[in-house]
GUBA-467592 format. One record per residue (C-alpha): residue in one letter; x, y, z. Coordinates in steps of 0.2 Angstrom, whole numbers, padded with zeros to 4 digits, always signed. Each point is the difference from the previous one (the first is absolute). Example, Ala and Ser with C-alpha at 12.3 -4.5 7.8 and 13.67 -1.06 7.14 Angstrom:
a+0062-0022+0039 s+0006+0017-0003 
This chain:
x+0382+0340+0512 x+0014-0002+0013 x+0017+0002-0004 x+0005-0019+0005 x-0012-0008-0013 x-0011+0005-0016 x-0020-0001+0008 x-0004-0008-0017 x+0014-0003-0012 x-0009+0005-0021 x+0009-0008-0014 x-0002+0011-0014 x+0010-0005-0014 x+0015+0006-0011 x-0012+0013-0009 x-0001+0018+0004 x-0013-0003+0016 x+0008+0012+0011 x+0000+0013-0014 x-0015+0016+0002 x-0010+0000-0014 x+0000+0017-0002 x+0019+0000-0002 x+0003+0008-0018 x+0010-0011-0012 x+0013+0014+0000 x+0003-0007+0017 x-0002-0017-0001 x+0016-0008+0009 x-0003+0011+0017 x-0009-0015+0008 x+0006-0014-0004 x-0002-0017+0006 x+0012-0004+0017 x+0003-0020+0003 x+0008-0009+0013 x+0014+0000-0011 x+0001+0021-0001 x+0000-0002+0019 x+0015-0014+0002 x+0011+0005-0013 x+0017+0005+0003 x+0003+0011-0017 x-0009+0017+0005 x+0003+0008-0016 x-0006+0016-0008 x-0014-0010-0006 x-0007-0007+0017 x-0018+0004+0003 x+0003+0004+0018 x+0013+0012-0002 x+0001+0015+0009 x+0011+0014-0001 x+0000+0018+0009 x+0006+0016-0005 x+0006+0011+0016 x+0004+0019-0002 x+0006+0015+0014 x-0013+0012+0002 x+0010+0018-0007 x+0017-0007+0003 x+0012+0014+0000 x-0011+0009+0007 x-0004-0013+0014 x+0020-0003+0001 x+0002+0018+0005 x-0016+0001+0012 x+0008-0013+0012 x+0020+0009-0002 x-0010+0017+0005 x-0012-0008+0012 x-0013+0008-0008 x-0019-0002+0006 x-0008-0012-0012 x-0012+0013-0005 x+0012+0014-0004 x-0001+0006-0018 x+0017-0006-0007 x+0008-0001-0016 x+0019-0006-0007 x+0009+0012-0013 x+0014-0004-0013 x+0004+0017-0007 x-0017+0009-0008 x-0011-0017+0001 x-0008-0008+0013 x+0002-0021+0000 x-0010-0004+0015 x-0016+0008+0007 x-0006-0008+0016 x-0018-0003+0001 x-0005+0016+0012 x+0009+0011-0012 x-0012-0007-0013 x-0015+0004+0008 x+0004+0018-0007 x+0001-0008-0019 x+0019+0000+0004 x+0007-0012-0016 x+0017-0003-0007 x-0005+0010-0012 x+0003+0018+0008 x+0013+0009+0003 x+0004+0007+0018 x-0004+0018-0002 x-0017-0008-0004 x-0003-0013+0013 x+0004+0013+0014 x-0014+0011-0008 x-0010-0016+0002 x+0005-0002+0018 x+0011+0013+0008 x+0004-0012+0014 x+0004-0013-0010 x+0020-0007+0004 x+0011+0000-0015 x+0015-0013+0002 x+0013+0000-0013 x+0009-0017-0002 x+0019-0001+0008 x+0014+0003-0013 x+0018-0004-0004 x+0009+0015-0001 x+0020+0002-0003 x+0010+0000+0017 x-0012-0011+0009 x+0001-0019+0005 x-0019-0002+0001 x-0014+0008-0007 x-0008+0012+0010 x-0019+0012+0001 x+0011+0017-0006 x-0008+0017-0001 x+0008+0005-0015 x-0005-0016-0013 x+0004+0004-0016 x+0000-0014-0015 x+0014+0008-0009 x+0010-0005+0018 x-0009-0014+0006 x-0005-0016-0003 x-0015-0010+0008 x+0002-0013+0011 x-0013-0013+0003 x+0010-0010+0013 x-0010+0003+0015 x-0015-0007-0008 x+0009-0015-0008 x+0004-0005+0018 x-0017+0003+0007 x-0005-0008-0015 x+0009-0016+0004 x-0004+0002+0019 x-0020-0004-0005 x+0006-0014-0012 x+0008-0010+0012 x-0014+0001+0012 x-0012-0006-0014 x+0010-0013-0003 x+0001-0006+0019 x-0018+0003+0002 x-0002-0011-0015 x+0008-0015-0002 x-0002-0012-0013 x-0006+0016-0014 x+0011+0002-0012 x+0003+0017-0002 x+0005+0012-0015 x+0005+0018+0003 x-0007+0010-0014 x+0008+0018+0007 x+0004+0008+0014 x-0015+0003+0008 x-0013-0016-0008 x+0003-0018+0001 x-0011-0016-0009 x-0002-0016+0013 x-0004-0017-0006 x-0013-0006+0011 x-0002-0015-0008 x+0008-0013+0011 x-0001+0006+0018 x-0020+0001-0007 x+0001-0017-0006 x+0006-0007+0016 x-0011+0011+0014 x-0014-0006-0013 x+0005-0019+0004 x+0001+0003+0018 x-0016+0010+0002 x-0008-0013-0012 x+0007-0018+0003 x-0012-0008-0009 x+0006+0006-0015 x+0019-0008+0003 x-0007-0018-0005 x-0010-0005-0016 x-0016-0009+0005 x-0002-0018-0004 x-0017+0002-0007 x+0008+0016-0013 x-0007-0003-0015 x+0015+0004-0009 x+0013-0002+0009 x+0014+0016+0004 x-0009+0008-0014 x-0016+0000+0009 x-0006+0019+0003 x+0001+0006+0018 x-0016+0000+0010 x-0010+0015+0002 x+0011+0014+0013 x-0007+0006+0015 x-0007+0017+0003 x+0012+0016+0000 x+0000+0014+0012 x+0010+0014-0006 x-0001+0012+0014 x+0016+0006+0007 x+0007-0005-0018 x+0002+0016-0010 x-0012+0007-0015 x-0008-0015-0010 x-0003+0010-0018 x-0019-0004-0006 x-0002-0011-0011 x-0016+0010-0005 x+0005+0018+0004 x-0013+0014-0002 x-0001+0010-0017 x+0013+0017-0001 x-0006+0014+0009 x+0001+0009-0016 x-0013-0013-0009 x-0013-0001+0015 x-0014+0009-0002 x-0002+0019+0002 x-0011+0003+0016 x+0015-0014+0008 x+0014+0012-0005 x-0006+0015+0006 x-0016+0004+0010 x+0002-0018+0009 x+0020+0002+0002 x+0006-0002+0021 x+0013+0013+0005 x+0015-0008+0003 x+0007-0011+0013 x+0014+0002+0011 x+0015-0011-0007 x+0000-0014+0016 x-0019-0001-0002 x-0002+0001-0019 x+0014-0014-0002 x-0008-0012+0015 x-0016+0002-0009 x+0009-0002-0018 x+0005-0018+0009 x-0015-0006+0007 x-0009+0004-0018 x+0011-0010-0011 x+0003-0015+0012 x-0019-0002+0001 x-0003-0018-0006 x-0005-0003-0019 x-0009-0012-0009 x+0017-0006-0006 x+0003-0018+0004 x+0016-0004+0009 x+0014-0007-0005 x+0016-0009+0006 x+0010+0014-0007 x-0010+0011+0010 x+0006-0009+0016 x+0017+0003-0008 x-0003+0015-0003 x-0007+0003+0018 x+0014-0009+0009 x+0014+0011-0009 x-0010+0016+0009 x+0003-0008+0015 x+0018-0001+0001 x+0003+0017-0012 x-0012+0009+0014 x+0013-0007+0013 x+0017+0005-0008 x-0007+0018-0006 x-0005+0003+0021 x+0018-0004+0003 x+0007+0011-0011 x-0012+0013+0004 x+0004-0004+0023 x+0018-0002-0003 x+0006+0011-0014 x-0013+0012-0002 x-0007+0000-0018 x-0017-0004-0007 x+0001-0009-0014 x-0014-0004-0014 x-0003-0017-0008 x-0009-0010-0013 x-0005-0019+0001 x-0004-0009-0016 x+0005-0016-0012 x+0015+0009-0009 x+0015+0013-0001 x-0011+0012-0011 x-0016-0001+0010 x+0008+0002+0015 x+0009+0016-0004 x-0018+0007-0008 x-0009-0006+0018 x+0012+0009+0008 x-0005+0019-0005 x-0019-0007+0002 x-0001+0009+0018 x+0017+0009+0008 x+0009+0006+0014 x+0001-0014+0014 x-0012-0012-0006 x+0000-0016-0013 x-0012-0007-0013 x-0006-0016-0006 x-0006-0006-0017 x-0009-0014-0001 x+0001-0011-0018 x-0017+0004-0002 x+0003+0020+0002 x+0011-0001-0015 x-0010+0002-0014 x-0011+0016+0009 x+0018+0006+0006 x+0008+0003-0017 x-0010+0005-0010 x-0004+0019+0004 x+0019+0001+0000 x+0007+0012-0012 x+0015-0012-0006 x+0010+0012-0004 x+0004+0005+0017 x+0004-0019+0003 x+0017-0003+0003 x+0004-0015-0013 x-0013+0007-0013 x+0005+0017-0003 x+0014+0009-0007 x+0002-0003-0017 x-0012-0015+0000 x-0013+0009+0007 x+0002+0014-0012 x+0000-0013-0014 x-0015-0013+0008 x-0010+0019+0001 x+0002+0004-0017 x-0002-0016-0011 x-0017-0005+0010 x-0005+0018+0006 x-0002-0007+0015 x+0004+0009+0019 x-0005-0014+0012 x+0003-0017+0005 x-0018-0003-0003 x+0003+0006-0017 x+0014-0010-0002 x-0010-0017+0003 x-0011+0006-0015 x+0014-0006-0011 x+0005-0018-0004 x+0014-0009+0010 x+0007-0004-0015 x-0001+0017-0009 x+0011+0006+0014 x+0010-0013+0002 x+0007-0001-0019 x+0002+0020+0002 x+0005+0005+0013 x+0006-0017+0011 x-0004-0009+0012 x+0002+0008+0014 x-0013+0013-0004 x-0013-0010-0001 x+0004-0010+0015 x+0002+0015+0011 x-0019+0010-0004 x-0005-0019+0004 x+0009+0002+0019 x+0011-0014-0006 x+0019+0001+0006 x+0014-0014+0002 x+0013+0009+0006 x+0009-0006+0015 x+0003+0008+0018 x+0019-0004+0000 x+0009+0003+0016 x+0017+0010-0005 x+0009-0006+0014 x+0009+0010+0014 x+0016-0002-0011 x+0012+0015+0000 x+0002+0010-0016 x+0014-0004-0012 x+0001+0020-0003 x-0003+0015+0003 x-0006+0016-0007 x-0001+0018+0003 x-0006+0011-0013 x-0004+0020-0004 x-0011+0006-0013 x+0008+0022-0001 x-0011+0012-0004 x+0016+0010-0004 x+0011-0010-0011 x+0017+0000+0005 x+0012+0010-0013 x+0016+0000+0009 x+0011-0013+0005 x+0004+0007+0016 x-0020+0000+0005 x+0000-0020-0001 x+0008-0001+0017 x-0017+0006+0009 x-0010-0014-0005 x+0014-0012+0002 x+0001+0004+0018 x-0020+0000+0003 x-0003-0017-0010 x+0016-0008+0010 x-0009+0005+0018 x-0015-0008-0009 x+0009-0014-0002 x+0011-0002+0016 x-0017+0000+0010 x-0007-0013-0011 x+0013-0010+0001 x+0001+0002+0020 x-0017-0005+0001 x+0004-0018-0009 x+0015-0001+0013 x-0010-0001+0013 x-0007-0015-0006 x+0013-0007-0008 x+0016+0005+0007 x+0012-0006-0013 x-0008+0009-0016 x+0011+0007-0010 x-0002+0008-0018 x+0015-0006-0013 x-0003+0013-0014 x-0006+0019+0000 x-0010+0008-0016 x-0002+0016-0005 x-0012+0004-0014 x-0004+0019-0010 x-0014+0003-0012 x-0003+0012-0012 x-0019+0005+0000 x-0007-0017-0004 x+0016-0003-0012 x+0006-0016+0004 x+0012+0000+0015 x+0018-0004+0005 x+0009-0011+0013 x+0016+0001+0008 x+0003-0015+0015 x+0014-0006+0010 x+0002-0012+0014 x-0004+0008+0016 x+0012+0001+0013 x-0002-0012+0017 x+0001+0012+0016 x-0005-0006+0017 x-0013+0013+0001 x-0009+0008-0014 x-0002+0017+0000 x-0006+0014-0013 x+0018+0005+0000 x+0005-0016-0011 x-0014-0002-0008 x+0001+0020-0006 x+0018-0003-0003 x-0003-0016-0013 x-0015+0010-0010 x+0011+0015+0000 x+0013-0012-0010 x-0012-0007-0012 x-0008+0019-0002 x+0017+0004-0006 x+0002-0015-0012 x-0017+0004-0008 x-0002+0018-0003 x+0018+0005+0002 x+0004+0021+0001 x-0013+0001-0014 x-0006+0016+0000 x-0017-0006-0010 x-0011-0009+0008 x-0020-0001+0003 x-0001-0015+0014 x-0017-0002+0004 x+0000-0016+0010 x+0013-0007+0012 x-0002-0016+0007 x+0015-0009+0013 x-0003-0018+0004 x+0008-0016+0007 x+0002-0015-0008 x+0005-0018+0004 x-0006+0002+0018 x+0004-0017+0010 x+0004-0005+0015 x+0018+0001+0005 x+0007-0016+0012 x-0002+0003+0019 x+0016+0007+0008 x+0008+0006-0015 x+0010+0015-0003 x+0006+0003-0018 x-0009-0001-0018 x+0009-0015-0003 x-0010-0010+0011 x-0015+0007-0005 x+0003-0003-0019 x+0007-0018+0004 x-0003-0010-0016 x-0011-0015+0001 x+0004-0016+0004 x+0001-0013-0015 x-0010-0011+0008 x-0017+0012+0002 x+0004+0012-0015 x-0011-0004-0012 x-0016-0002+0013 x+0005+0017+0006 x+0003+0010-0016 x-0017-0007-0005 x-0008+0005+0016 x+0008+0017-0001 x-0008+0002-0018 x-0017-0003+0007 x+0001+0010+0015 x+0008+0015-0012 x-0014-0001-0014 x-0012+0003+0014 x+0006+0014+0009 x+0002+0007-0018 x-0020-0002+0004 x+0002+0009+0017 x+0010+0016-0009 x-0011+0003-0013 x-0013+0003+0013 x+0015+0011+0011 x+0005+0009-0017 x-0019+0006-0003 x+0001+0008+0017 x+0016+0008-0001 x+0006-0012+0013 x-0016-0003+0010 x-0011-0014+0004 x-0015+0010-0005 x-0009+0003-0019 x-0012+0009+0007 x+0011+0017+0003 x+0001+0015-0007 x+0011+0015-0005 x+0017+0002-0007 x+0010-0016+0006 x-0015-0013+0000 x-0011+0005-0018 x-0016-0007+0000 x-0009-0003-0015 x-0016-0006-0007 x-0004-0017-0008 x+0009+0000-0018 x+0004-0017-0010 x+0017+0000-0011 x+0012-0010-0008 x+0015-0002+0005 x+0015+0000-0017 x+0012-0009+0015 x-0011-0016+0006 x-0014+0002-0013 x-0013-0003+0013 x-0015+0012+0002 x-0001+0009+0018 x-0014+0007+0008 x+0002+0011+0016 x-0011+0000+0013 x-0014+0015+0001 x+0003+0006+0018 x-0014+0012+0009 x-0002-0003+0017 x-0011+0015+0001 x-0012-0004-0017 x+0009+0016-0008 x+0005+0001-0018 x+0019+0005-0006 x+0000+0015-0011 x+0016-0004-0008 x+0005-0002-0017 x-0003-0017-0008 x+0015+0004-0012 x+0012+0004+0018 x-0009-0013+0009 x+0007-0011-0015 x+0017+0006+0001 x+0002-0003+0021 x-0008-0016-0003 x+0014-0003-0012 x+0013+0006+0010 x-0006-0010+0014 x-0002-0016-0009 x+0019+0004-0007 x+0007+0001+0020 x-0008-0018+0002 x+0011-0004-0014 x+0014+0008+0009 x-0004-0008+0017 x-0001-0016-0010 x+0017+0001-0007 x+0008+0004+0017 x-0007-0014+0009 x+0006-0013-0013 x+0016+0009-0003 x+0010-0010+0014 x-0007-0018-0006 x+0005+0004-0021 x+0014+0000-0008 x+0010+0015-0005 x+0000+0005-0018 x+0011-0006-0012 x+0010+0014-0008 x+0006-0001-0018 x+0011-0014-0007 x+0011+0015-0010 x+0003+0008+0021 x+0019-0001+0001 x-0003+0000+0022 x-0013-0015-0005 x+0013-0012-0008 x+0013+0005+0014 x-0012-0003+0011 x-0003-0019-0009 x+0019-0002+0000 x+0003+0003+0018 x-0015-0011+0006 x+0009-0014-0010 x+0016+0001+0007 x-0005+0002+0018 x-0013-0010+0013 x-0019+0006+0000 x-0002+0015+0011 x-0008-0004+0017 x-0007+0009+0013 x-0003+0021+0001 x+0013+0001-0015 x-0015-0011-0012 x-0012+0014+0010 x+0009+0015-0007 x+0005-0008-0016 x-0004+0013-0015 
């Protein structure tokens, strides 16, 4: 078949003609009919049968981050430390079972060589954070900013490389593309034939597509088996021991690894395939550019949703990407322990594991859809059946509405007086920050500043106040106004147990070009557009309270992957929250297949705590589109307050800003 014209167009019907027989019930909407009018359509929704979406993910981040700041040799043992634990571990270093899991004293027994990086800091008198000698957390405080930026440095070459996908960053160091409509048109273009419905089409735009051409996927990445071979572990005896091959060097083994699993199958193909095979195409291009021009490998995974996409993605790593075919599914899944899967575990797995004794996905399939459905929703039906709806929604280059910079203490802070350390480190935290957005965005400006103390994981409190308008920000200012609210909250008290300090800006807008006091920049709104921008300005608030919740989790990062005192990392637990009255799950995270030894009781707690930050982040987002509260009727200041508004005109201006 050429790719101008079909060689011999076969009409096949509305049924399920395309479908494999040997595909299991289970999986029974992973091939379904494509039409002229799939083809044609405009609405490329979640549940388009050509849809396409990629998960892309930085080989070893940090540790790659810190390889090119160093100039270190791409085969140099390497890993990054934040205190006693290690949160990166670059793939030479792991060739001497180097995990995340060791502590330093025992990698360097493991590799005596091996280059131990400690992340840069914030520490008290500096502007910046810095690669000290003397890194202490009772003193410090981590800094992820140099990986942020490198980390946006890669996005916007993805997104230049890749025009047309809609892209969702999903942390600091892995993104989901929607290949869906770049796919869509290459496909039109490569195929034109398939741009205009026949006249002889038996039924019209719902005729099903003619038969695709033939596939190549050299050059294209790992397409998983649809048939894999049997566990090493359930092979027969005399094939796991006296017939076993040394092993091969890691080049060889993974070329070999390649040619193996893209060998044809007796798998029919399909126009999702070509969708499939297309998307490889232009994610093989952008990861190459990223790689010549930045420097970093990067793993991906190709495949029909969100959640297949990020399991395709740990199929084979380290500089390489992976495929999965619709009719890989099935085979794919169900050896899967779903535990470790990222939306069936936690609290769900726990409970799917004990009702059904079950450990697989395999096992999983055993029970009805609707047994599972009416206990345990849905969703977790849907995902042990590869089934996901979730969207790949591009968050926009918009700035953030605020702020935050957070620190966890080891050691509490008793005294008043000790307060004024961490005020000083957060506000270079925050003066950075902020100077970073300037640069693209000149005229930011924050209108208030929020301190915020807890108490173990007591509930915390919250002083703010607007924050002053200098021509230049400096830590200075910012140190001056937390030092203020410091005073405000604790006072001289001599008992105090603060174990969390967070300092953050609010109300961050953009102030008016040329302008050189807070009066311009607080400008109320004209009449004519104030009600469109007051609704505006609630949307765009509500979803930065999105944004912070994932800052909060991360002490101030864009990362949830870290470690350590200022970024706690948990495992996957479900609770309800007494605030929203939602259930929450958090993500399992184990970019090295470890387990987390922890506590469930404390991971419950921190999970709380975390989920109880969101809230706060939530609250200061909104706080400069709400109301103030009203105060009671029986306040004597109140009903002055009612009886001078009467008498005199409405406050205007920076006087209706500060009003109490």
């Amino acid at each position: 078949m050429t790719a101008n014209s079909p060689s011999k167009l076969v009409w096949k019907g509305k049924g399920r003609a395309t479908e494999p027989e040997h595909v299991p019930s289970d999986f029974e909407d992973l091939n379904p009919v494509i039409t002229y009018r799939h083809m044609l359509s405009n609405n490329l929704g979640v549940r388009d049968p050509l849809r396409v979406i990629a998960l892309c993910d930085s080989d070893a981040f940090y540790a790659a981050c810190e390889m090119n700041r160093l100039g270190v040799d791409k085969d140099e043992p390497l890993v990054v430390l934040q205190w006693d634990s290690l949160i990166a571990v670059n793939y030479p270093a792991r060739k001497y079972g180097i995990s995340r899991m060791d502590k330093k004293k025992d990698a360097l027994k493991r590799c005596p060589h091996l280059k131990v990086v400690h992340v840069a800091t914030y520490k008290e008198g500096e502007k910046e954070p810095g690669y000290w000698d003397d890194v202490d957390t009772n003193t410090h405080k981590v800094s992820l900013d140099y990986y942020r930026r490198e980390s946006m440095k890669i996005a916007a070459l993805f997104k230049e490389e890749l025009p047309g996908c809609e892209i969702e960053k999903a942390s600091i160091d892995e993104a989901f593309f929607d290949f869906t409509k770049p796919v869509r048109d290459l496909m039109l273009k490569r195929f034109p034939y398939l741009a205009k419905i026949p006249p002889n089409a038996p039924q019209g735009a719902d005729t099903p597509l003619p038969p695709p051409p033939a596939i190549s996927w050299d050059g294209l990445g790992i397409v998983i088996p649809c048939n894999p071979p049997p566990p090493e572990d359930k092979l027969p005896e005399a094939q796991t021991t006296d017939n076993k091959t040394p092993p091969l060097p890691a080049e060889q083994e993974k070329a070999e690894s390649s040619h193996k699993e893209n060998q044809p199958e007796d798998v029919p193909a399909t126009w999702h395939d070509v969708a499939l095979s297309i998307a490889a195409e232009l994610m093989q291009k952008a990861r190459e550019a990223v790689k010549l021009k930045l420097g970093y490998t990067t793993s991906a995974g190709i495949a029909r949703n969100k959640f297949l996409a990020k399991l395709t993605a740990s199929y084979k790593k380290f500089d390489s990407q992976s495929i999965l075919r619709n009719a890989a599914i099935p085979n794919y899944l169900k050896p899967k322990e779903f535990q470790k899967i990222r939306f069936l575990g936690g609290k769900l797995g726990g409970a799917l594991a004990k009702e059904f004794d079950v450990s697989t996905v395999g096992d999983l399939l055993t029970i009805s859809l609707e047994e599972m459905q009416s206990k345990f929703g849905e969703n977790s039906a849907s995902f042990a059946r590869g089934i996901d709806r979730s969207e790949v929604k591009d968050k926009g280059s918009a700035l953030a509405k605020s702020m935050l910079a957070s620190k966890n203490l080891p050691k509490p802070i008793t005294k008043a007086s000790e307060g004024k350390h961490w005020i000083r480190v957060l506000a270079a935290e925050l003066a950075l920050r902020l100077k970073d957005a300037r640069e693209i965005s000149p005229n930011l400006w924050p209108k208030t500043i929020v301190l915020h103390a807890r108490k173990g994981y007591e509930a915390g409190r919250s002083k703010q106040a607007p924050f002053p308008f200098t021509k230049d920000v400096t830590v200075d200012t910012i140190a001056a106004a937390g030092d203020k609210l410091w005073k405000e909250l604790v006072g001289n008290s001599s008992i105090l147990k603060v174990s969390s300090v967070q300092l953050a800006f609010t109300g961050i807008d953009v102030a008016e070009a040329g302008q050189r006091s807070i009066e311009g920049f607080l400008k109320p709104i004209s009449s004519s557009s104030s009600k469109e921008s007051g609704e505006a300005r609630v949307i765009i608030d509500i979803e930065q309270a999105t944004q912070a919740e994932s800052a909060i989790n991360t002490a101030g990062s864009s990362d949830s992957r870290n470690l350590g005192n200022d970024e706690p990392q948990v495992n996957s637990i479900s609770y309800a929250c007494p605030r929203c009255g939602k259930t929450f799950e958090l993500p399992t995270v184990h970019q090295s297949g470890e387990g987390d030894d922890q506590d469930i009781h404390d991971q419950l707690a921190r999970a709380k705590l975390e989920h109880d930050d969101y809230h706060f982040a939530q609250d200061l987002a909104k706080q400069s589109s709400l109301p103030a509260p009203k105060s009671s009727s029986n306040n004597p200041t109140l009903r002055t307050t009612k009886k001078r508004k009467a008498e005199s005109p409405a406050t205007k201006g920076i006087e209706k800003f500060f009003r109490k």
